[in-house]
N, C-alpha and C positions, 0 to 999 in steps of 0.2 A: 504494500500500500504506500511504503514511503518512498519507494523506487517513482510509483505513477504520479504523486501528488511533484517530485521533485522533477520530473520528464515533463509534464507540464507547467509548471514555470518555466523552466527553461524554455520548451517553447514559447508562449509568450512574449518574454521577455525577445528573442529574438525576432518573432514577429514588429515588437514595438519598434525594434533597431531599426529592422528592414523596412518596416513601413515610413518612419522618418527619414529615411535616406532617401526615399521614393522621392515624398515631398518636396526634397530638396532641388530635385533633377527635375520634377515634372510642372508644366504648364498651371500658372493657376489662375483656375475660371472664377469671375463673380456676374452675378448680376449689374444690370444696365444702372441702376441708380447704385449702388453700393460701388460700382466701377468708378462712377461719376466723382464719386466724393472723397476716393481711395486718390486717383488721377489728380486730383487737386492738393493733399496734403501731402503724398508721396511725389510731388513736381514731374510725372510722368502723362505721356499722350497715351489714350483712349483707344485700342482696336476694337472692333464688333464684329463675331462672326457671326451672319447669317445664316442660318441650317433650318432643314425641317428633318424629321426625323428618317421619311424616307429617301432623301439627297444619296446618291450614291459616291458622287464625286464628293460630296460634305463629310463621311465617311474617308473618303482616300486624306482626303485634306484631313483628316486629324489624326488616320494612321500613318502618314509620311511625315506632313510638313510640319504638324504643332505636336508631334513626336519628337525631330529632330532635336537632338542636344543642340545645337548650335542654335537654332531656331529656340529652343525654350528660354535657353540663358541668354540671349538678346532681347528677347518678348522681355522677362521676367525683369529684367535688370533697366527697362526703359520706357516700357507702357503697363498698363493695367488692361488686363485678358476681360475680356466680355462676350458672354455667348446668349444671343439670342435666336430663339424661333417664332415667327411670325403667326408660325399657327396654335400656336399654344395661347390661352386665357393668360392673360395678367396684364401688366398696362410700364408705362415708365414715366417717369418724370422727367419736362426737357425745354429748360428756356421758361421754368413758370407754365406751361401745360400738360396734359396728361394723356396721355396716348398709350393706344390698344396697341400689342407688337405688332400688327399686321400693320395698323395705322402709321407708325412708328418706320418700321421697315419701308413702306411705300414713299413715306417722305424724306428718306436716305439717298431715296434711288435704287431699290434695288427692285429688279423684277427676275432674278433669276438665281438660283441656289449654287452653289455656294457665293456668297459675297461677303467684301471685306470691307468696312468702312473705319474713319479714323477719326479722332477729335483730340483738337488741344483738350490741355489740362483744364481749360478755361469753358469747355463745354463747345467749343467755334469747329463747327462742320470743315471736316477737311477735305475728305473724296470718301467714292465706294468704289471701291474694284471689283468689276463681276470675275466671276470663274474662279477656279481650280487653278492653284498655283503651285510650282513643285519648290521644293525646298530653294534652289537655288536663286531663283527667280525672285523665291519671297523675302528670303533673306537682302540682297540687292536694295527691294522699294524698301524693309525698313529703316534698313541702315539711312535711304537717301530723304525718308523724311524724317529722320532723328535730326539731320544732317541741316536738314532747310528748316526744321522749326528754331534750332541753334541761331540761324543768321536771322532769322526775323522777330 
């Protein structure tokens, strides 16, 4: 009995390890207003990805590209991650109004799944990028607008 009570702790406890080492390396998502507010204290620009649940390229795009180490540790270290679905029930806060994600989504710009869209820290519409971007490609735009939000 004291073999199994001490077999599991020890697992546990390495679960805890492993699972905070996950944390550290992987992507982290928040909500559209909690993103907003994080963005702002933590002096980082705003991504939003677009998805619905059946996207199949919304899928690649987050088994490839918001996988990538290089990709996470860039995300992580200079904007605040935001995932939203347009078809899902819930609403955002933006500019002082309130908007349905679908509502929200449409007035981004987006009409096609995957999309990416961007905001100062300050809540100021930046672009959407429609499509499926592969790692290299995405890495590229963010770098280039860490880059131009810097000079302006």
């Amino acid at each position: 009995m004291k073999l199994k009570i001490t077999y599991a702790i020890s697992m546990l406890l390495f679960l805890a390890f492993t699972l905070k080492a996950g944390d550290e390396s992987s992507l982290k998502w928040h909500s559209f207003d909690v993103g907003l507010a994080k963005a702002v204290k933590e002096n980082k620009l705003v991504l939003v990805d677009f998805y619905t649940d059946w996207c199949g390229w919304c899928k690649k795009m987050d088994a490839t590209t918001y996988s990538d180490k290089k990709v996470v540790e860039f995300l992580n270290a200079n904007f605040v991650a935001v995932k939203l679905n347009p078809e899902k029930e819930g609403s955002v806060n933006f500019q002082g109004n309130k908007y349905s994600h679908g509502e929200f989504s449409a007035a981004a710009g987006v009409n096609g799944f995957p999309a990416t869209a961007f905001f100062t820290k300050n809540s100021e519409f930046i672009r959407t990028f429609p499509g499926y971007m592969d790692t290299e490609s995405f890495l590229d735009l963010l770098e280039k607008l860490v880059e131009a939000t810097k000079k302006s």
